[in-house]
MMTF fields as JSON, N, C-alpha, C and O atoms, coordinates in Angstrom:
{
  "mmtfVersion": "1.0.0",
  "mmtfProducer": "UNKNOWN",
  "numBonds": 499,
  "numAtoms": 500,
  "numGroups": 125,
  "numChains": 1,
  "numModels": 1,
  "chainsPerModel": [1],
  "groupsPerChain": [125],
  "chainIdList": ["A"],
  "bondAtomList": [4, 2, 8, 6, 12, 10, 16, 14, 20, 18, 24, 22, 28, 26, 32, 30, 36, 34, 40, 38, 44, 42, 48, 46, 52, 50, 56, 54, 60, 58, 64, 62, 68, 66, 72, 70, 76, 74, 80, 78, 84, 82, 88, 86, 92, 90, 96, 94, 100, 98, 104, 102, 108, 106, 112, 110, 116, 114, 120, 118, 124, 122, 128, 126, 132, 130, 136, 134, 140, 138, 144, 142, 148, 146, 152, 150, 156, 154, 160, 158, 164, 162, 168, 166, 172, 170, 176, 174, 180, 178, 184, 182, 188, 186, 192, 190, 196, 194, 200, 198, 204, 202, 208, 206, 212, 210, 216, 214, 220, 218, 224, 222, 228, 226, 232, 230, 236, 234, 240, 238, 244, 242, 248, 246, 252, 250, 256, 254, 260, 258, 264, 262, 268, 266, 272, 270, 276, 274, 280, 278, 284, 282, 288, 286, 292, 290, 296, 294, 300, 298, 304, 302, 308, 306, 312, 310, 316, 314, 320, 318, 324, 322, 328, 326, 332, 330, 336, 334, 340, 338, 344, 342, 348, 346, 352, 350, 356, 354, 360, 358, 364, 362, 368, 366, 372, 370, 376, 374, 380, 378, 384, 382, 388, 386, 392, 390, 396, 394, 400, 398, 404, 402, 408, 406, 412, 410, 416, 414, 420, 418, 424, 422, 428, 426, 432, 430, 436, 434, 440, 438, 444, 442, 448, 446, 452, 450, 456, 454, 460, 458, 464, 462, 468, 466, 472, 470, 476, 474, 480, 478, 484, 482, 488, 486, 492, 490, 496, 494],
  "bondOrderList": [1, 1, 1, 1, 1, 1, 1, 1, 1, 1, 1, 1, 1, 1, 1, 1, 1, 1, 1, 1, 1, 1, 1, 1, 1, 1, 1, 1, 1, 1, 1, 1, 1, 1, 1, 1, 1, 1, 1, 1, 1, 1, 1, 1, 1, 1, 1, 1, 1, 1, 1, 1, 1, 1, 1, 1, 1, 1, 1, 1, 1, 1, 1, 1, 1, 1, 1, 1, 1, 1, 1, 1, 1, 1, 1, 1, 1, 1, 1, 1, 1, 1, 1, 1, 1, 1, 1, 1, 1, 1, 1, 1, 1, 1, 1, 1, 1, 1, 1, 1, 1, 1, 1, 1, 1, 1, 1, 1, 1, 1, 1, 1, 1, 1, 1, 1, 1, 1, 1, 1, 1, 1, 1, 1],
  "groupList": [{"groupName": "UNK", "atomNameList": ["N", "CA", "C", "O"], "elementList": ["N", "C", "C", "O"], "formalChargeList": [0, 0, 0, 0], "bondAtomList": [1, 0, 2, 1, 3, 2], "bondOrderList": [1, 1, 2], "singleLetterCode": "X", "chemCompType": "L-PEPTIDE LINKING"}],
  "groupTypeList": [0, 0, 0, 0, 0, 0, 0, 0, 0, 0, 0, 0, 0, 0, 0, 0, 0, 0, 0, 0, 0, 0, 0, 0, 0, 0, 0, 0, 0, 0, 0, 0, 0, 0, 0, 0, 0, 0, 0, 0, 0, 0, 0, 0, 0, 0, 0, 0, 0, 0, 0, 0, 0, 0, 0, 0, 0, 0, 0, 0, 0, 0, 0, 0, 0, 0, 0, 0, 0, 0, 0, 0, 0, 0, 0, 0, 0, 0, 0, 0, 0, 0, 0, 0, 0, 0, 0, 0, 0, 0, 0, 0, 0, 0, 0, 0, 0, 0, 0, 0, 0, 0, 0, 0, 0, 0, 0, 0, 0, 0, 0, 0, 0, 0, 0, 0, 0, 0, 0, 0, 0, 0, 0, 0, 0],
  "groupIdList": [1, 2, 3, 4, 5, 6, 7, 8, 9, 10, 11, 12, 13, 14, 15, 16, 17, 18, 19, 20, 21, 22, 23, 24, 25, 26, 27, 28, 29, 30, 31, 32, 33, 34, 35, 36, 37, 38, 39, 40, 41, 42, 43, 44, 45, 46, 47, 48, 49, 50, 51, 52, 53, 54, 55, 56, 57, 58, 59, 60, 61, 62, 63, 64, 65, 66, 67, 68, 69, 70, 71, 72, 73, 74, 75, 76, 77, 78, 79, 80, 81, 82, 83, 84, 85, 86, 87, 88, 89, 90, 91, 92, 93, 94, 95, 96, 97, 98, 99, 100, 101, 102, 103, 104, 105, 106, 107, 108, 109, 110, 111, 112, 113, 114, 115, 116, 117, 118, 119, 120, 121, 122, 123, 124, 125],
  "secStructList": [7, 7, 3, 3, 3, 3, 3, 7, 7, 7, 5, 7, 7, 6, 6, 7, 7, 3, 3, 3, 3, 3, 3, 3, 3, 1, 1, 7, 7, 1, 1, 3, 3, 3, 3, 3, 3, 3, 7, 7, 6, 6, 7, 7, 7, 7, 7, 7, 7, 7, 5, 7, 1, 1, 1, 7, 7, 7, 7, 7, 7, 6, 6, 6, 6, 6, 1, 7, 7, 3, 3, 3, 3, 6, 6, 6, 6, 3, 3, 3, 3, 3, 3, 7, 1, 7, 7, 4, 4, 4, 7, 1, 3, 3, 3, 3, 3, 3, 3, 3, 6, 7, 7, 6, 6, 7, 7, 1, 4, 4, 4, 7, 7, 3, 3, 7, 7, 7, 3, 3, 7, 5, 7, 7, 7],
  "xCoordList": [16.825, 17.137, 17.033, 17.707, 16.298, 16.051, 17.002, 16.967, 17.721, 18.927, 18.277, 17.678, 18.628, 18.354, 19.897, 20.146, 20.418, 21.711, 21.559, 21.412, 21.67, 21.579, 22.577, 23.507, 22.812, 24.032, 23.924, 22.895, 24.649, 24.464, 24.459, 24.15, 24.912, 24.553, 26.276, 27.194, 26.296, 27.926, 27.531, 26.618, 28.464, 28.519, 28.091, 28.668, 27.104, 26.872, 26.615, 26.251, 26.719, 26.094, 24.62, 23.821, 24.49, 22.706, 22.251, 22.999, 21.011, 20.482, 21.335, 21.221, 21.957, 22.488, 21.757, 21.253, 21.642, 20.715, 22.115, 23.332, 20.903, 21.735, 20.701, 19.557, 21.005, 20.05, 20.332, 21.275, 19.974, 19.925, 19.081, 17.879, 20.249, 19.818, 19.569, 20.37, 18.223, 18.084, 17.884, 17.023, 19.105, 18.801, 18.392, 18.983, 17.1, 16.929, 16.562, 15.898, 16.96, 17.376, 16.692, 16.751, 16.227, 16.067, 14.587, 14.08, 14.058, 12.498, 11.677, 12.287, 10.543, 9.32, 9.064, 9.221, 8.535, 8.737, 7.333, 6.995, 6.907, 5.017, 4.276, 3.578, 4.411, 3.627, 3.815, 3.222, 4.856, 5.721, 5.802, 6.26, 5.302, 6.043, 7.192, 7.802, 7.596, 9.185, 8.818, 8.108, 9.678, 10.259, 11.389, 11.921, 11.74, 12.899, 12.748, 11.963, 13.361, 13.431, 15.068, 15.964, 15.034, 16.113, 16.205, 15.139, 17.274, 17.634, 18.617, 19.587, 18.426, 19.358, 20.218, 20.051, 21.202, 22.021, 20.818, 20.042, 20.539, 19.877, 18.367, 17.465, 17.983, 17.131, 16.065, 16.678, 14.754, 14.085, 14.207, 14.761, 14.13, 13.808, 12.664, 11.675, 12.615, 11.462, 10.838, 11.438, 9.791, 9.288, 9.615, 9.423, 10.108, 10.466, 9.419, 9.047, 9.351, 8.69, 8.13, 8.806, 7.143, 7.207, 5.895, 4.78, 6.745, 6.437, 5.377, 5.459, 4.675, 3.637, 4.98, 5.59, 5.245, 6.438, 5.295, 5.637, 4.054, 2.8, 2.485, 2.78, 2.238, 1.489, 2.226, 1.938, 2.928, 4.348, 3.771, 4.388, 2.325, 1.848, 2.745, 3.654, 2.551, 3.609, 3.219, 2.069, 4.09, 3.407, 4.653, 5.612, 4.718, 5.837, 5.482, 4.566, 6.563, 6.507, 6.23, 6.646, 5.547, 5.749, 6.969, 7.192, 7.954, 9.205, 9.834, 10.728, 9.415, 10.381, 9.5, 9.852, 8.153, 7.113, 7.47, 7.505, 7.662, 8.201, 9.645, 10.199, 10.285, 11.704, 12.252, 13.321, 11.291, 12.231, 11.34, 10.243, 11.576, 10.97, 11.389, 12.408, 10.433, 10.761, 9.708, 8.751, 11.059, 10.901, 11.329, 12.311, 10.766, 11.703, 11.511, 10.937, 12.359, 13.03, 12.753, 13.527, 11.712, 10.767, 11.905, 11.636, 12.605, 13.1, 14.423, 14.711, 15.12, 15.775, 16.063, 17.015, 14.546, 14.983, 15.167, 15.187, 15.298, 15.996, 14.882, 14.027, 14.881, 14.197, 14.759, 15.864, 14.891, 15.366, 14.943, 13.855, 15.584, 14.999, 16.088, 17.307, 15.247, 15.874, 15.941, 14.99, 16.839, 16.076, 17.155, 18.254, 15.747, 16.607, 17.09, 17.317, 17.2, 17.09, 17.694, 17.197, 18.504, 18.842, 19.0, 19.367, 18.848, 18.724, 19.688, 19.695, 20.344, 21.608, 20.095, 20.075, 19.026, 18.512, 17.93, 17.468, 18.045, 18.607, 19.515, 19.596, 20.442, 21.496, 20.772, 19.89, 21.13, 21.203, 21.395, 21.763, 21.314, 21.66, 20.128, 19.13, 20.37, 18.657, 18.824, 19.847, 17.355, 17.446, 16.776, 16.099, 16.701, 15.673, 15.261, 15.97, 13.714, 12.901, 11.598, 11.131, 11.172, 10.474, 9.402, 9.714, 7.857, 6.663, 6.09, 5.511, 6.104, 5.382, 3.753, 3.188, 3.245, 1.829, 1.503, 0.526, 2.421, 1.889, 1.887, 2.287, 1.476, 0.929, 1.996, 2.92, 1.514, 2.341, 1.542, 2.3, 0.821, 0.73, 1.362, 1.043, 2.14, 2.936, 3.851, 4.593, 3.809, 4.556, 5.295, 5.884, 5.092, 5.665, 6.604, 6.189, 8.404, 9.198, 8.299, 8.067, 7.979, 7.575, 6.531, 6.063, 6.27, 5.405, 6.453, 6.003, 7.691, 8.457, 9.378, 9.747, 9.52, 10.096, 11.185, 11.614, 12.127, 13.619, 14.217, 13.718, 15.283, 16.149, 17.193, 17.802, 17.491, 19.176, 20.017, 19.58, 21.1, 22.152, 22.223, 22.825, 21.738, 21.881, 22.78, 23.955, 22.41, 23.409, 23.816, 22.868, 25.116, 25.172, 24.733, 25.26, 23.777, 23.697, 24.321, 23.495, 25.06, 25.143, 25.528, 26.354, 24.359, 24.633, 24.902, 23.916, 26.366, 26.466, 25.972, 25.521, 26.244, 25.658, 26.393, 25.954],
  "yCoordList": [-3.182, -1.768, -1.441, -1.949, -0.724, -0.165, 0.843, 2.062, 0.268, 0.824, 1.518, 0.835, 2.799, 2.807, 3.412, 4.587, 3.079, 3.48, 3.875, 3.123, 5.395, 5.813, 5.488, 5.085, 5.468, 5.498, 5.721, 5.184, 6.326, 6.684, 7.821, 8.085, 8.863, 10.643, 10.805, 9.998, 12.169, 12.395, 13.775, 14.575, 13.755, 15.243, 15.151, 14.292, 15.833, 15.547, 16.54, 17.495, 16.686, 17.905, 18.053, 17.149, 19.208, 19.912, 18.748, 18.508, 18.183, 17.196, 15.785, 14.889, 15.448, 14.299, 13.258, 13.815, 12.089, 11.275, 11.057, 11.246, 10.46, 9.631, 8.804, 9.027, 7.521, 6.551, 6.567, 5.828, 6.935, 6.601, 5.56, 5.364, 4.7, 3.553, 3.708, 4.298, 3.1, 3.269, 1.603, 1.017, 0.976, 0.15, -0.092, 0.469, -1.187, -0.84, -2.156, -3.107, -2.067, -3.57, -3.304, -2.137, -4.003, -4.144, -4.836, -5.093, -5.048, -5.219, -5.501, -5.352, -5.851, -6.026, -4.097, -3.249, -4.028, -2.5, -2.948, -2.46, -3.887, -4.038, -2.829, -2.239, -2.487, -1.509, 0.119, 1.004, 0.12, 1.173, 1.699, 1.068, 3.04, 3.892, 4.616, 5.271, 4.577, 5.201, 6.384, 6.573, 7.107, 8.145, 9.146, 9.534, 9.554, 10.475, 12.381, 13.094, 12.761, 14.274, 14.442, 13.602, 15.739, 16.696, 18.017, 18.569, 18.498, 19.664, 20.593, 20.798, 21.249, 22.24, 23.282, 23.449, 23.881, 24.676, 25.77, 26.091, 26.317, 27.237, 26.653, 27.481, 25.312, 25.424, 24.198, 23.296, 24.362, 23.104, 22.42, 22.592, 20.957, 20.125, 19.75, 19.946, 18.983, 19.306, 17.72, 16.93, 17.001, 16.088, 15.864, 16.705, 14.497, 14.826, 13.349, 13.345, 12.599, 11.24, 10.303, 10.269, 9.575, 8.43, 7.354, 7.54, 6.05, 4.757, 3.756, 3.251, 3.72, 2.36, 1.042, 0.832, 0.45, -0.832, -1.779, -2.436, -1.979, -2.919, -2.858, -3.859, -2.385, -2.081, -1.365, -1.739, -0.62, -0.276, 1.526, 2.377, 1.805, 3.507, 4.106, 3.952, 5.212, 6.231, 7.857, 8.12, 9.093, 10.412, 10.734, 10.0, 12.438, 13.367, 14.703, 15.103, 15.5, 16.735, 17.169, 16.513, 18.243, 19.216, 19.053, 18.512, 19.831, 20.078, 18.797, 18.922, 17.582, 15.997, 15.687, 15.332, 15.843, 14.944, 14.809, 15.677, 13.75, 13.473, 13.496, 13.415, 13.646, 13.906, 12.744, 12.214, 12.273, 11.24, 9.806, 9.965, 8.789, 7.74, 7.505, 8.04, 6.572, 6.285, 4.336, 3.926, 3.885, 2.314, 1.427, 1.794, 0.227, -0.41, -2.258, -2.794, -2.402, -4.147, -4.828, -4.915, -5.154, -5.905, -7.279, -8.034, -7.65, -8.772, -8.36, -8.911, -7.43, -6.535, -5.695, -5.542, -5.298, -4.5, -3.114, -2.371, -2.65, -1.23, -0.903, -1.672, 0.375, 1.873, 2.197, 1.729, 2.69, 3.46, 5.051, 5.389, 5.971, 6.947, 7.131, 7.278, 7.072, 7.619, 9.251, 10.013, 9.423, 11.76, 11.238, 10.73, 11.865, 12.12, 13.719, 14.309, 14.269, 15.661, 16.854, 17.931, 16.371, 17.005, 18.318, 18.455, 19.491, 20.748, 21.016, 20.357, 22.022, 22.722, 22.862, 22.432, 23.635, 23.585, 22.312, 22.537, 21.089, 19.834, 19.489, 18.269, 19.945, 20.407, 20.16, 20.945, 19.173, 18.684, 17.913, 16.774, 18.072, 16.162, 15.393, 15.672, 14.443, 13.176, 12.744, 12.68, 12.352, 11.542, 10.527, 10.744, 9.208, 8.255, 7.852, 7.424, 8.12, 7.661, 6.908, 6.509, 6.788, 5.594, 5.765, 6.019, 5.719, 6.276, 5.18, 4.48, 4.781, 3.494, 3.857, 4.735, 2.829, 3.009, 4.298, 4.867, 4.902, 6.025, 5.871, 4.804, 6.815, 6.528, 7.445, 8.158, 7.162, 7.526, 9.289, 10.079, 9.809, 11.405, 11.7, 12.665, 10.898, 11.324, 12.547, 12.149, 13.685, 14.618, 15.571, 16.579, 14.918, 16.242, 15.174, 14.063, 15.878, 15.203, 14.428, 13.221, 15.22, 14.495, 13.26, 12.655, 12.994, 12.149, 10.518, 9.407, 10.805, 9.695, 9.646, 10.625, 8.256, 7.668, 7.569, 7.843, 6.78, 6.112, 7.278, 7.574, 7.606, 8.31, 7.602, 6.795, 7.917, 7.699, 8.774, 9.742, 8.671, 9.456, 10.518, 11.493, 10.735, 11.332, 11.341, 11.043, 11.617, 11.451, 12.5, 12.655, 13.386, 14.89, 14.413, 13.53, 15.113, 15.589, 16.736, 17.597, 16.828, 18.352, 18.312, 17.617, 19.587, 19.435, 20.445, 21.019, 20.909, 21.885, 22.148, 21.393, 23.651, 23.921, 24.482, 24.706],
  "zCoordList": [-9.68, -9.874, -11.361, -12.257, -11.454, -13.17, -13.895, -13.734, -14.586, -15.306, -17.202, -18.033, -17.326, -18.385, -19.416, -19.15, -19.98, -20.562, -22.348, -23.312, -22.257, -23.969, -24.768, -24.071, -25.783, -26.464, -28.113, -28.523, -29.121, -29.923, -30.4, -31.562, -29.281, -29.734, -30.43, -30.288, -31.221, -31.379, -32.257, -32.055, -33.208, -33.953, -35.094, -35.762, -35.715, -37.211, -37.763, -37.076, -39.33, -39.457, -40.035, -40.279, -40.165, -40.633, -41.96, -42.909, -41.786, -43.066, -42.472, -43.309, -41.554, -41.199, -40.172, -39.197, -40.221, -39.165, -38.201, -38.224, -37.243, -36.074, -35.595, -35.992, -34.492, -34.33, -32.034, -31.752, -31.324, -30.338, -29.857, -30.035, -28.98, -28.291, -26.97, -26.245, -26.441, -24.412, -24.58, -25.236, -23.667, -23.308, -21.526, -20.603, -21.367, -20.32, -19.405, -19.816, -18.466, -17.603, -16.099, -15.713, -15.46, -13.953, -13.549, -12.458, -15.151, -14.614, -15.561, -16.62, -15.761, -17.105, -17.089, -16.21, -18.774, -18.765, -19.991, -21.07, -19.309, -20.12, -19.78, -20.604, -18.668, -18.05, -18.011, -17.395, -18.905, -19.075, -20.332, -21.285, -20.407, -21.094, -21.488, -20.643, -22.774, -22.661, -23.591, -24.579, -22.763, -23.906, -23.904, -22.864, -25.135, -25.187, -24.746, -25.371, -23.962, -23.596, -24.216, -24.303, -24.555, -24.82, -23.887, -23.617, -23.434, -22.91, -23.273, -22.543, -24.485, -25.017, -23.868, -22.659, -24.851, -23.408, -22.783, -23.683, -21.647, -21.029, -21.391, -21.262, -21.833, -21.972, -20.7, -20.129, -20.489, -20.184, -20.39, -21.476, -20.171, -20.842, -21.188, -20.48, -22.653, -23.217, -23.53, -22.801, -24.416, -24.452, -26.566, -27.444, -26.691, -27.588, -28.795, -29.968, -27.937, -28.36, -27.353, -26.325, -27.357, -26.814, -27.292, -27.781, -26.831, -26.914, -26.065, -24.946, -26.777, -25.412, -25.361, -26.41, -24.435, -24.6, -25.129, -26.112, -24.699, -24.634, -26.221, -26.874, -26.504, -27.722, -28.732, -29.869, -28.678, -30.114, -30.258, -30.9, -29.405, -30.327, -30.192, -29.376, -31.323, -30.788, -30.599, -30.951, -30.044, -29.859, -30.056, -29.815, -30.743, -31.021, -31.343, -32.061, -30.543, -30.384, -31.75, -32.705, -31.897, -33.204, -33.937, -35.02, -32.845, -33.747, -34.345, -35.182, -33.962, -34.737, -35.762, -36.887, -35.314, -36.195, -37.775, -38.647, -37.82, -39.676, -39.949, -41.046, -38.518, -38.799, -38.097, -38.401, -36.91, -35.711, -35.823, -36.358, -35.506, -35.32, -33.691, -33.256, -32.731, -31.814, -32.633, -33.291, -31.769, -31.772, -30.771, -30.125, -30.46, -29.245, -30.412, -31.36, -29.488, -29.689, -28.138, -27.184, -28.243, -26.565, -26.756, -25.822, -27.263, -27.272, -26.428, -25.365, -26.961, -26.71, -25.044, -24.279, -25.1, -24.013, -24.259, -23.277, -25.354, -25.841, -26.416, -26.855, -26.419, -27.227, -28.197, -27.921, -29.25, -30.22, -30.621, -30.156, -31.34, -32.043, -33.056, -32.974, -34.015, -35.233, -35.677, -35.848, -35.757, -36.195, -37.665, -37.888, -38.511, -39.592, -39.546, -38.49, -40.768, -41.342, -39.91, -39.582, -39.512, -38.165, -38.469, -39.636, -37.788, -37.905, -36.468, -35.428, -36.773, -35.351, -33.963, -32.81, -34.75, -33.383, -32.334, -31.216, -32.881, -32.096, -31.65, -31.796, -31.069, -30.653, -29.131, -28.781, -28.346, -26.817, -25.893, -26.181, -25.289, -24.419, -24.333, -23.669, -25.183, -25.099, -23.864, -23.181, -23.557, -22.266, -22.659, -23.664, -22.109, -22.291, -20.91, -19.999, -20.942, -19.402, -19.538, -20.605, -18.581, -18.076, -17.332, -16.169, -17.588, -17.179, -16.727, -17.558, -15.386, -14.895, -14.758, -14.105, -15.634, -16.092, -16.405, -15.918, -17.355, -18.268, -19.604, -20.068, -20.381, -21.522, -22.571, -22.179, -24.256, -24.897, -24.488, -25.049, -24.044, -24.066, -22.628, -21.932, -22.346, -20.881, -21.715, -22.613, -21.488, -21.755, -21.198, -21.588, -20.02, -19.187, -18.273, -17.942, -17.799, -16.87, -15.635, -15.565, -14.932, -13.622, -13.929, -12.964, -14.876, -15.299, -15.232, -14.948, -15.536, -15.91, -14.157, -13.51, -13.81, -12.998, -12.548, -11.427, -14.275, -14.123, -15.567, -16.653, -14.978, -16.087, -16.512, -15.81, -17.885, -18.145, -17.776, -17.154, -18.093, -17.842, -18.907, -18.457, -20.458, -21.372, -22.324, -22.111, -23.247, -24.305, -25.452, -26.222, -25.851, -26.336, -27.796, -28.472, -28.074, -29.767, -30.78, -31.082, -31.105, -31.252, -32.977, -33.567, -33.613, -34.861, -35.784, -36.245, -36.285, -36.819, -38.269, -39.13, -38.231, -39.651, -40.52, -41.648]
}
């Protein structure tokens, strides 16, 4: 059973980092793409990064590019994202998911498989 568990979101303020962790258990995730979605209040959810597990590439939305890193630890098991320079309008619950044989331009939800549970960001200004 494929477990993915975030951890790392909390309160920070505007110009402040944070580091979210997906750790993820149930299976080989060679074949798998990961990546992070956010869903602000009233909003979609949106596509925010993602990871080849195979190969390390990476893809990011407009709005992070230069601001977020996405990384994993294959030894590990876990995903990472780093956001620096946080801005209030990052302000949401992350998700970390799981694209069986998809790629880092998997961008859209239905594309991904296994979800986490999410994790709140919220960053005042």
């Amino acid at each position: 059973q494929v477990q993915l568990v975030e951890s790392g979101g909390g309160l920070v303020q505007a110009g402040g980092s944070l580091r979210l962790s997906c750790a993820a258990s149930g299976r080989s995730f060679s074949s798998y793409a990961m990546g992070w979605f956010r869903q602000g209040p009233k909003k979609e959810r949106e596509f925010v990064a993602a990871i080849s597990w195979s190969g390390g590439s990476t893809n990011y939305a407009d709005s992070v590019k230069d601001r977020f890193t996405i990384s994993r630890d294959v030894a590990k098991n876990t995903v990472f994202l780093q956001m620096n320079s946080l801005k209030p309008e990052d302000t949401a619950v992350y998700y970390c998911a799981a694209a069986r044989y998809g790629t880092i331009w998997s961008t859209v939800p239905n594309e991904y498989h296994y979800w986490g549970q999410g994790t709140q960001v919220t960053v005042s200004s």
